[in-house]
C-alpha positions in Angstrom: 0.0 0.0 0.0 1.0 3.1 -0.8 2.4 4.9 2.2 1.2 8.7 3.5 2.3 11.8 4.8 0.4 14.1 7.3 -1.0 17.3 5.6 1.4 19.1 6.6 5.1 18.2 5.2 7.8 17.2 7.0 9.2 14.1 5.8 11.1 12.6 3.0 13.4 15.5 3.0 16.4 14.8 0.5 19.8 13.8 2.5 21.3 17.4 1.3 18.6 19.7 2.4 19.9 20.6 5.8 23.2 21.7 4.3 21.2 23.8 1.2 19.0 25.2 4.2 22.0 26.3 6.4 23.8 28.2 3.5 20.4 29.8 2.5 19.5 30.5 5.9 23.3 31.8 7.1 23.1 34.3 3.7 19.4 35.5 5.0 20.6 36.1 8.4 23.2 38.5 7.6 21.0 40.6 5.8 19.4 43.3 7.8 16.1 42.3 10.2 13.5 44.5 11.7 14.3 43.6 15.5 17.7 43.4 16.7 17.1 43.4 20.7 19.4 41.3 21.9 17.4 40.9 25.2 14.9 39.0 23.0 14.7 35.6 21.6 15.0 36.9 18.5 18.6 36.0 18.1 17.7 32.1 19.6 15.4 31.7 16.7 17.3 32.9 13.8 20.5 30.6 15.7 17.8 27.9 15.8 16.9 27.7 12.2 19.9 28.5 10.7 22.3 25.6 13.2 20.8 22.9 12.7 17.8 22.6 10.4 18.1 18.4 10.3 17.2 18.8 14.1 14.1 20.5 13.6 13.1 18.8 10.6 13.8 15.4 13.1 11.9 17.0 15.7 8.7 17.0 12.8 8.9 20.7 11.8 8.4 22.0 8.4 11.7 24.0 8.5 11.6 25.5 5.1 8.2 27.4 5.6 9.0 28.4 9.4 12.1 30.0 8.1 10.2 31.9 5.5 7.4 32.7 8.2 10.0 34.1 10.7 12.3 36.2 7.9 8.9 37.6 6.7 8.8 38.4 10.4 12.1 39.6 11.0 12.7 36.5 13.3 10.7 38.2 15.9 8.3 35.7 18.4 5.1 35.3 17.5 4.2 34.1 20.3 5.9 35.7 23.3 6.0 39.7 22.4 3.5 40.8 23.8 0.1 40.3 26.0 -1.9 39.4 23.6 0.6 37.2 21.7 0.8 35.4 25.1 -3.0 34.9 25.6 -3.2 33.3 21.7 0.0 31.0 22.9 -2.2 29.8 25.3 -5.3 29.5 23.5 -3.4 28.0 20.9 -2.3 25.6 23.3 -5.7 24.7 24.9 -6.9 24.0 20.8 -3.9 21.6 20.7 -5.1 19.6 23.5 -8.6 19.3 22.8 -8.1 18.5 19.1 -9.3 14.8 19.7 -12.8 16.7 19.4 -12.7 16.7 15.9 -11.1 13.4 15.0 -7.4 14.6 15.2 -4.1 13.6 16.9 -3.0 16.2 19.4 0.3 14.3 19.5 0.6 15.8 16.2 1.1 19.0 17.3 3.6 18.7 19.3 1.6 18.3 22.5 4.1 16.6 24.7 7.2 18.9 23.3 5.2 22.0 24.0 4.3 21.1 27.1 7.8 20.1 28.4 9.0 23.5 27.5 6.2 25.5 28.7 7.1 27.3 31.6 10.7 26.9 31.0 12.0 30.5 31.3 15.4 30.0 29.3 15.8 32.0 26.9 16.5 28.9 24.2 13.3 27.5 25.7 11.6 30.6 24.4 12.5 30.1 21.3 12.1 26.8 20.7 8.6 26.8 22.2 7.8 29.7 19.5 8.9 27.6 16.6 7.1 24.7 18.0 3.8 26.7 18.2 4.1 27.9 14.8 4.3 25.1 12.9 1.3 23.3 15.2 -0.6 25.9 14.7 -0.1 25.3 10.4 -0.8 21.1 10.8 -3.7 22.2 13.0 -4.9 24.3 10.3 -4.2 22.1 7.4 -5.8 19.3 9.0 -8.9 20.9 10.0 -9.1 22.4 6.6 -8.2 19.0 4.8 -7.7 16.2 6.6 -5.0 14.4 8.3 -3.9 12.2 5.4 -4.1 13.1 1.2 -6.7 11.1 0.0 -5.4 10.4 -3.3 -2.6 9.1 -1.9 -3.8 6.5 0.5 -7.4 5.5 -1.2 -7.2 4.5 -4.9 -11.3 4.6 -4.9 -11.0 8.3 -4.0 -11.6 10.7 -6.8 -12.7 14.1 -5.5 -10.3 16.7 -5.5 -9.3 18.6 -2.1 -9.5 22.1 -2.3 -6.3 24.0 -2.1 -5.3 25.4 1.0 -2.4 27.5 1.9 -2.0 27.4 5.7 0.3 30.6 6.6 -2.3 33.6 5.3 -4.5 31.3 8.4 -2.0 31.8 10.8 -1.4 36.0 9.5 -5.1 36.1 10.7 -5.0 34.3 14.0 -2.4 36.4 14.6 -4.1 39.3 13.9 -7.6 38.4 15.1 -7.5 35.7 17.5 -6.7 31.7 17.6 -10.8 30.3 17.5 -12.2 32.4 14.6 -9.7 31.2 12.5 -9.8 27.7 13.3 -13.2 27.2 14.0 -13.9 28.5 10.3 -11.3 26.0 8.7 -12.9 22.8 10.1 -16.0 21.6 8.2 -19.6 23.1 8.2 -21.4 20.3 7.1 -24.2 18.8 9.5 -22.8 15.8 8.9 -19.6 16.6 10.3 -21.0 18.6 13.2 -23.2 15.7 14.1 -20.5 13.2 13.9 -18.3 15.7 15.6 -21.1 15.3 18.5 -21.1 12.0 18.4 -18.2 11.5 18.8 -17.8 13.3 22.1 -20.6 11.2 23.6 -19.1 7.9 22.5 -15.6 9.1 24.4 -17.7 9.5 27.3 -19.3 6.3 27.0 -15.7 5.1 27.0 -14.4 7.3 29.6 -17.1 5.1 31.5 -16.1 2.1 31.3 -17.9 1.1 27.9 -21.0 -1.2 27.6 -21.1 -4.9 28.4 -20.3 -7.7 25.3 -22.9 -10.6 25.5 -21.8 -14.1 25.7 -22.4 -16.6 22.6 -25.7 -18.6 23.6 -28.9 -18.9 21.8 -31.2 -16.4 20.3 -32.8 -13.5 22.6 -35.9 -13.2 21.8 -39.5 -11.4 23.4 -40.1 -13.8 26.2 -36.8 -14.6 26.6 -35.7 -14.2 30.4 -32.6 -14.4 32.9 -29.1 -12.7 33.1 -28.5 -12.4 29.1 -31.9 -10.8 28.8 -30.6 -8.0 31.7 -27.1 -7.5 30.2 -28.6 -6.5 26.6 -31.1 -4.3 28.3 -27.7 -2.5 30.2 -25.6 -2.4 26.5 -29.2 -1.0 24.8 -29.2 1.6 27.7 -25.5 2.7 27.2 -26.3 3.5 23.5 -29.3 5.3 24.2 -31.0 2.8 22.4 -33.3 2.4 25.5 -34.1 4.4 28.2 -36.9 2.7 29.8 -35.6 1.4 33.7 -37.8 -1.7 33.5 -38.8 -3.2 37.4 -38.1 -6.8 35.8 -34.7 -6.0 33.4 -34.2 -10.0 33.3 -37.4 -10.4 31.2 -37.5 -9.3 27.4 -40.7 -7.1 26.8 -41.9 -5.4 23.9 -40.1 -1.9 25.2 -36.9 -4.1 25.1 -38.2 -5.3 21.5 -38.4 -2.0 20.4 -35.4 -1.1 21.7 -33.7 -4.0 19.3 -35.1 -3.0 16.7 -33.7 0.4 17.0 -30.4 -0.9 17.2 -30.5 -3.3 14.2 -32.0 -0.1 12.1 -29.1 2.2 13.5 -26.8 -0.9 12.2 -28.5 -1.4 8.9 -29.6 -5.3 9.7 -33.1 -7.0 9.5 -34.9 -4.8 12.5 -36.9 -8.7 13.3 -36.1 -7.5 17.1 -34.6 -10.8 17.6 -30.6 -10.8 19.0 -29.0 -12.9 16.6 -25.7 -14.1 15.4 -25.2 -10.9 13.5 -27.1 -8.5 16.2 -25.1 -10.5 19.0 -21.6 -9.2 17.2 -22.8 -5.6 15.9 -23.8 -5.1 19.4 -20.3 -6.6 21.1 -18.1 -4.3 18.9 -16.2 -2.3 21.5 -16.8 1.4 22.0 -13.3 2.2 21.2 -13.6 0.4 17.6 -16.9 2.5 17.1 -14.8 5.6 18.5 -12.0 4.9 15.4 -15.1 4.5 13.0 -16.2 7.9 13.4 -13.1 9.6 13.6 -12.2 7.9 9.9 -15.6 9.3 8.9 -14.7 12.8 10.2 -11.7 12.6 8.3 -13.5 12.1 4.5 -15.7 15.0 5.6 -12.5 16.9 5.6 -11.6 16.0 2.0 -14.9 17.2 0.8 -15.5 20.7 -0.7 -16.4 23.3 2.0 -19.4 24.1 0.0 -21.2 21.4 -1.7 -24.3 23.7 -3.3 -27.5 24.8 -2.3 -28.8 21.8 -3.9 -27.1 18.7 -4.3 -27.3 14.6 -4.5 -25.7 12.9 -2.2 -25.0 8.7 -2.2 -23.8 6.7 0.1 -22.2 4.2 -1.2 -21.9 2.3 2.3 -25.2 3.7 3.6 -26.9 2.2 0.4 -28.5 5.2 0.5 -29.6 8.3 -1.6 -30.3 11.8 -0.1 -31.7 15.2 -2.1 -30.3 18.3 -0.6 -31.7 21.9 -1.0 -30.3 24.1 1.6 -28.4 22.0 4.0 -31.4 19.9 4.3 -32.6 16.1 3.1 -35.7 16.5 0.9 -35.8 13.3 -0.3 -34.3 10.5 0.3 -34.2 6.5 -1.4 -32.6 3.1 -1.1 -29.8 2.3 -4.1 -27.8 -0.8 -5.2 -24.4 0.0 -6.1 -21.0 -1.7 -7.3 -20.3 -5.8 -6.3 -17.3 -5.5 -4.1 -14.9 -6.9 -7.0 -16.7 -3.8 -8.9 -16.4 -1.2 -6.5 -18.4 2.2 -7.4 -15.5 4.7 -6.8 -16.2 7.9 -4.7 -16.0 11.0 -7.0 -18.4 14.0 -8.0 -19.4 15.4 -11.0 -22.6 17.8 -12.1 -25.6 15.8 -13.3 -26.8 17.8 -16.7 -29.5 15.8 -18.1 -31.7 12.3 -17.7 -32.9 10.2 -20.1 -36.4 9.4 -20.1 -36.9 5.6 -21.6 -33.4 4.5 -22.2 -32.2 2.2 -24.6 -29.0 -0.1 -22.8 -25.9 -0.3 -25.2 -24.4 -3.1 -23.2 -20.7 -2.6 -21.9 -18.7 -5.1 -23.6 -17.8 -6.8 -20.9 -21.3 -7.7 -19.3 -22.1 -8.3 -23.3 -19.3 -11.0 -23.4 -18.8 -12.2 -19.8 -22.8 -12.2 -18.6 -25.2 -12.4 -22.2 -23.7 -14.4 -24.1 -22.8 -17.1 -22.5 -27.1 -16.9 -21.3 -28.0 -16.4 -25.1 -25.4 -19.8 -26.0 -27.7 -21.6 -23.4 -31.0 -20.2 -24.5 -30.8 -18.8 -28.3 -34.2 -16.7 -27.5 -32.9 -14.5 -24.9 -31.6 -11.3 -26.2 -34.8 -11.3 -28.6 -37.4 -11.9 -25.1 -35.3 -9.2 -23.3 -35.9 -6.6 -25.9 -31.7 -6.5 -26.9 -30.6 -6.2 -30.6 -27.7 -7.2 -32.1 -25.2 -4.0 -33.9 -22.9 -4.2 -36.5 -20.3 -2.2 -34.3 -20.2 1.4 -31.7 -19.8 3.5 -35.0 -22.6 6.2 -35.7 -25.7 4.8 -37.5 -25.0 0.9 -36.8 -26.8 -1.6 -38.7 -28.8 -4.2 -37.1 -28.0 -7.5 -37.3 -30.6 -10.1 -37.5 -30.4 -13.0 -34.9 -29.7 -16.2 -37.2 -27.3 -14.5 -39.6 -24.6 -14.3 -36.0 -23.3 -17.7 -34.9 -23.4 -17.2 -31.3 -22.3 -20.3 -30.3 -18.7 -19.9 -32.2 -17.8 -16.7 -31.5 -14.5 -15.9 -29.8 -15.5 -13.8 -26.4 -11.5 -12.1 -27.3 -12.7 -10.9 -30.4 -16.3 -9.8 -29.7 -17.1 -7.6 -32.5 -20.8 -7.0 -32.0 -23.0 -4.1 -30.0 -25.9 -5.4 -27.9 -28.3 -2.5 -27.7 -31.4 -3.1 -25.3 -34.7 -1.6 -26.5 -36.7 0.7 -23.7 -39.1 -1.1 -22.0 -40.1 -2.8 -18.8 -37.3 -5.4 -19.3 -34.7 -2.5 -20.0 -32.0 -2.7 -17.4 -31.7 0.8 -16.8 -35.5 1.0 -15.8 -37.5 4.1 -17.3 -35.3 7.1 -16.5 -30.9 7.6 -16.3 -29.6 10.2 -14.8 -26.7 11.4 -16.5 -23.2 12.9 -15.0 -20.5 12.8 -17.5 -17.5 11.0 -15.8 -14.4 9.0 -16.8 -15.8 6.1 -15.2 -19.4 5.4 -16.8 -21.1 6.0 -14.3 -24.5 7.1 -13.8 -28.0 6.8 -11.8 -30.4 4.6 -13.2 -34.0 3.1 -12.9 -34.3 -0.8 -12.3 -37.1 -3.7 -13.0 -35.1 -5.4 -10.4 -37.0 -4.1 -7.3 -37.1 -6.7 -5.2 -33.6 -6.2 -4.3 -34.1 -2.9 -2.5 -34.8 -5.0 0.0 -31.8 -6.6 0.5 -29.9 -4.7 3.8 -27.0 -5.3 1.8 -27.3 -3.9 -1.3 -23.7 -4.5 -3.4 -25.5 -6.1 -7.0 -24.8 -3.5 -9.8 -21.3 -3.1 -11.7 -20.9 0.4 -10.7 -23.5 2.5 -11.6 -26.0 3.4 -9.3 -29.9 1.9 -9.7 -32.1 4.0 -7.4 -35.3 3.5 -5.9 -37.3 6.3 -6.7 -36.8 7.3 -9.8 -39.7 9.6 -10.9 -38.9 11.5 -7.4 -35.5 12.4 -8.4 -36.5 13.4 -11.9 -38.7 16.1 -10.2 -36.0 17.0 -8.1 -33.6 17.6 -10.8 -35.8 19.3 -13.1 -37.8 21.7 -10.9 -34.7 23.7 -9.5 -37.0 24.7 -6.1 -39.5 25.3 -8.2 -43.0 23.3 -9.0 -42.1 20.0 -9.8 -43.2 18.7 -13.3 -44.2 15.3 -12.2 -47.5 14.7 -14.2 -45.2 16.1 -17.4 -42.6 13.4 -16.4 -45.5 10.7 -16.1 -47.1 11.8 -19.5 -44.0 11.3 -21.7 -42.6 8.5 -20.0 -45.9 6.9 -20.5 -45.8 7.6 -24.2 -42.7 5.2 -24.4 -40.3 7.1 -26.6 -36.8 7.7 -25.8 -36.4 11.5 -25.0 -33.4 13.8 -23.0 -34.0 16.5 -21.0 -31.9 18.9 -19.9 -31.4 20.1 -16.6 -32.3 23.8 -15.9 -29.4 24.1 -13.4 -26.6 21.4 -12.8 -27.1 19.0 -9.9 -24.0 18.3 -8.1 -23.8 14.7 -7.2 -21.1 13.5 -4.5 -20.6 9.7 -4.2 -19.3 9.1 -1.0 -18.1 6.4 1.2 -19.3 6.8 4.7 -19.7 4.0 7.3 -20.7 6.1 9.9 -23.6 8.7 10.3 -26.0 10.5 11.9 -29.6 10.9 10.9 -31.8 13.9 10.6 -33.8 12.4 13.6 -30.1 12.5 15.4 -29.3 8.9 15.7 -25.7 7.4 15.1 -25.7 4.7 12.5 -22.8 2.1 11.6 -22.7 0.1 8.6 -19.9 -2.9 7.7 -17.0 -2.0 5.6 -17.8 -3.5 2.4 -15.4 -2.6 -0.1 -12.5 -2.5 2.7 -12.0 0.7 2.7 -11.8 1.8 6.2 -9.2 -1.0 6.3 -6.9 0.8 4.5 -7.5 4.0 6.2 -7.3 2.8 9.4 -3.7 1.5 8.8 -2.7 4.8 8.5 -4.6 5.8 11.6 -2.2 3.1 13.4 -6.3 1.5 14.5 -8.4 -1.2 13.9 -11.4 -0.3 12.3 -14.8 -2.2 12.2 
């Protein structure tokens, strides 16, 4: 796996930088500065940066933008001058700590190496405790702003673009105008990063006390069930919130305890059947701290988003298995989807959707045409015609159809497949009545499907890539109304009339496909899902956790 660097760079330095860095910081320093106090510490940081720049770049700071930051500044202290330098040192300090509130490392920051040299009074100390503060406050910003890791880097699935970010005019302004405006406006606005960010802190607490109790394997709990099992699931459902009834017989399993199960299993994405089975028995024994990891990673792919993802927008969940319509930071509608098997992942990415398709025809990727319908139309030669799916002479422009007997399926060589299968519109069509289109280098888009019945399914992984959606004719009005009246019984009339037909949108539709495995809900509860493309495993290496 590819290996990652922090946001903010420090490693991999070339073996001759320190010696480039002292001659270019030993020329700077002779040239003149604004302060030349020598009570000061001014001297102490210049000596710092220019004497050994391998030592600080060991140490984990950035020495290359700290000695531009500090010759821009004269190689004054930013930190020490004067009163209100002081109080931001110790803001700054107090944000360090408490950055595990948003998913982040405060080791990172130097934590322990500020803190050692704190209220040392040494003039050396001084300086090395301005340095130090400098360059956390520029990894605290970066990772607010971005994240902790590069996402193109360490997820191969990842295809949405971080924003740039430049951390130094950030740390001009806190400077200038205090430590918590600037901060506060670099980490993400999203409600779904503020309610994770919530979350979060009451799942530490949960921790900080003690955790919840695991359930020992043993048979089924069930209503009617009764003794010491039934008591300790009613104690794990009450540390979750999932119950909050104090029953006067907790050994016996009631209908509030029922309900309280079911709760659970929907937070969890299983069968809500009430019943604690195998897989209830294990979603409910994963340990606090493992849930605790699960949101910070989610935190972190907020952080790679856009800080502004539209006044109205699509998002899909390719975890969730869910879709949601946004207009003003708001869900106003929301569907089940199927999306990519896990040996064809759908990638995360965004791109604007500009127009549907109303009754589409299916020209049949080569790969499902040779892999998946031929080998069915070998077995059954009346396949393609029952399914509505011609045979082309090729993918040029104006292809002529081929009729059925004149191609010998049963010889033809899958390597050289030569032929386009195009499926007429109908109700057999695999793309249902309406695709949504959003040009992308992958193929991708949203579709209709006659397959409903697996909407049903809590795991929903059955398409190769693209995303089939539940409510079609919902999102069509979405898309085409732009907050206006929705042109539903338009939709209805034209898709009844059967012809093939594109519409364009009157606005572009933003739609981000996202990979989250941890959220909360409009109704503000915290919902898990399994990892089923694998790729919290590879975040979570990086993370140094185990993630479920």
């Amino acid at each position: 796996m590819t290996t990652t660097r922090d946001r903010h760079p420090r490693t991999r330095r070339p073996a001759w930088l320190p010696w480039l860095l002292s001659i270019v910081l030993s020329l700077a320093a002779i040239m003149p500065v604004r302060a030349t106090d020598p009570s000061s510490a001014l001297p102490l940081i210049r000596t710092l940066l220019i004497s050994d720049p391998q030592r600080l770049a060991d140490a984990g700071l950035d020495v290359v933008t700290l000695a531009r930051i500090y010759r821009h500044h004269g190689f004054v202290p930013l930190w020490a001058s004067s009163a209100p330098q002081r109080a931001a040192a110790n803001r700054l300090l107090e944000r360090i700590a408490r950055a595990g509130e948003e998913g982040l490392d405060p080791a990172a920051f130097h934590l322990a190496a500020l803190q050692q040299c704190w209220n040392g009074q040494d003039p050396r100390d001084r300086a090395w405790r301005d340095l130090l503060l400098t360059d956390a406050f520029l990894r605290l910003a970066s990772q607010l702003k971005r994240g902790r890791f590069d996402p193109q880097e360490m997820d191969p699935d990842w295809f949405i673009e971080a924003e740039p970010f430049a951390p130094e005019p950030a740390l001009e302004r806190a400077l200038a105008v205090g430590i918590d405006p600037v901060l506060d406006g670099l980490a993400p606005h999203h409600p779904g990063y503020r309610r994770l960010r919530d979350a979060l802190a009451r799942y530490r607490a949960i921790a900080a006390a003690g955790g919840w109790p695991t359930l020992a394997e043993g048979p089924a709990l069930r209503l009617g069930s009764t003794g010491p099992a039934v008591e300790r699931l009613r104690q794990r459902l009450q540390a979750t919130g999932d119950i909050r009834y104090q029953s006067p017989t907790p050994g016996e399993f009631d209908e509030v305890l029922a309900a309280a199960v079911r709760h659970f299993q929907q937070r969890m994405g299983l069968p809500a059947d009430g019943v604690v089975g195998r897989r209830t028995r294990h979603a409910l024994n994963v340990p606090v701290t493992d849930r605790i990891h699960q949101i910070e990673l989610n935190m972190e792919r907020w952080r790679w988003l856009p800080s502004d993802l539209g006044e109205r927008y699509i998002l899909v969940n390719l975890a969730g298995f869910y879709l949601e319509a946004v207009a003003d930071e708001r869900p106003v509608l929301r569907m089940r989807v199927i999306v990519g098997r896990r040996y064809r992942s759908t990638p995360a990415f965004t791109r604007a959707m500009t127009y549907l398709v109303l009754n589409p025809y299916w020209n049949v990727p080569r790969r499902i045409a040779v892999h998946e319908l031929l080998p069915r139309a070998r077995r059954d030669p009346g396949f393609l015609q029952r399914k509505g799916i011609r045979i082309l002479d090729g993918w040029q422009q104006g292809p002529r159809e081929l009729a059925p007997g004149r191609v010998d399926l049963a010889h033809l060589d899958p390597a050289d497949f030569p032929y386009r299968l195009r499926q007429d519109p109908g109700p057999t069509n695999a793309l249902g009545s309406i695709k949504f289109m959003l040009p992308n280098p992958f193929d991708i888009y949203l579709h209709d499907t006659p397959s409903r019945h697996l909407f049903q399914r809590p795991v929903r992984t059955f398409s190769h890539g693209c995303i089939r959606i539940e409510k079609p004719l919902a999102l069509a009005g979405f898309v085409l109304s732009d907050g206006h009246e929705t042109p539903l019984p338009r939709l209805e009339s034209l898709l009844e009339r059967g012809a093939n037909r594109t519409l364009r949108l009157p606005r572009p539709v933003p739609v981000y496909l996202l990979y989250l495995t941890a959220w909360v809900d409009e109704q503000g509860n915290l919902n898990f899902r399994p990892d089923v493309y694998g790729r919290n495993r590879r975040l979570a290496t990086l993370f140094g956790r185990h993630a479920s």
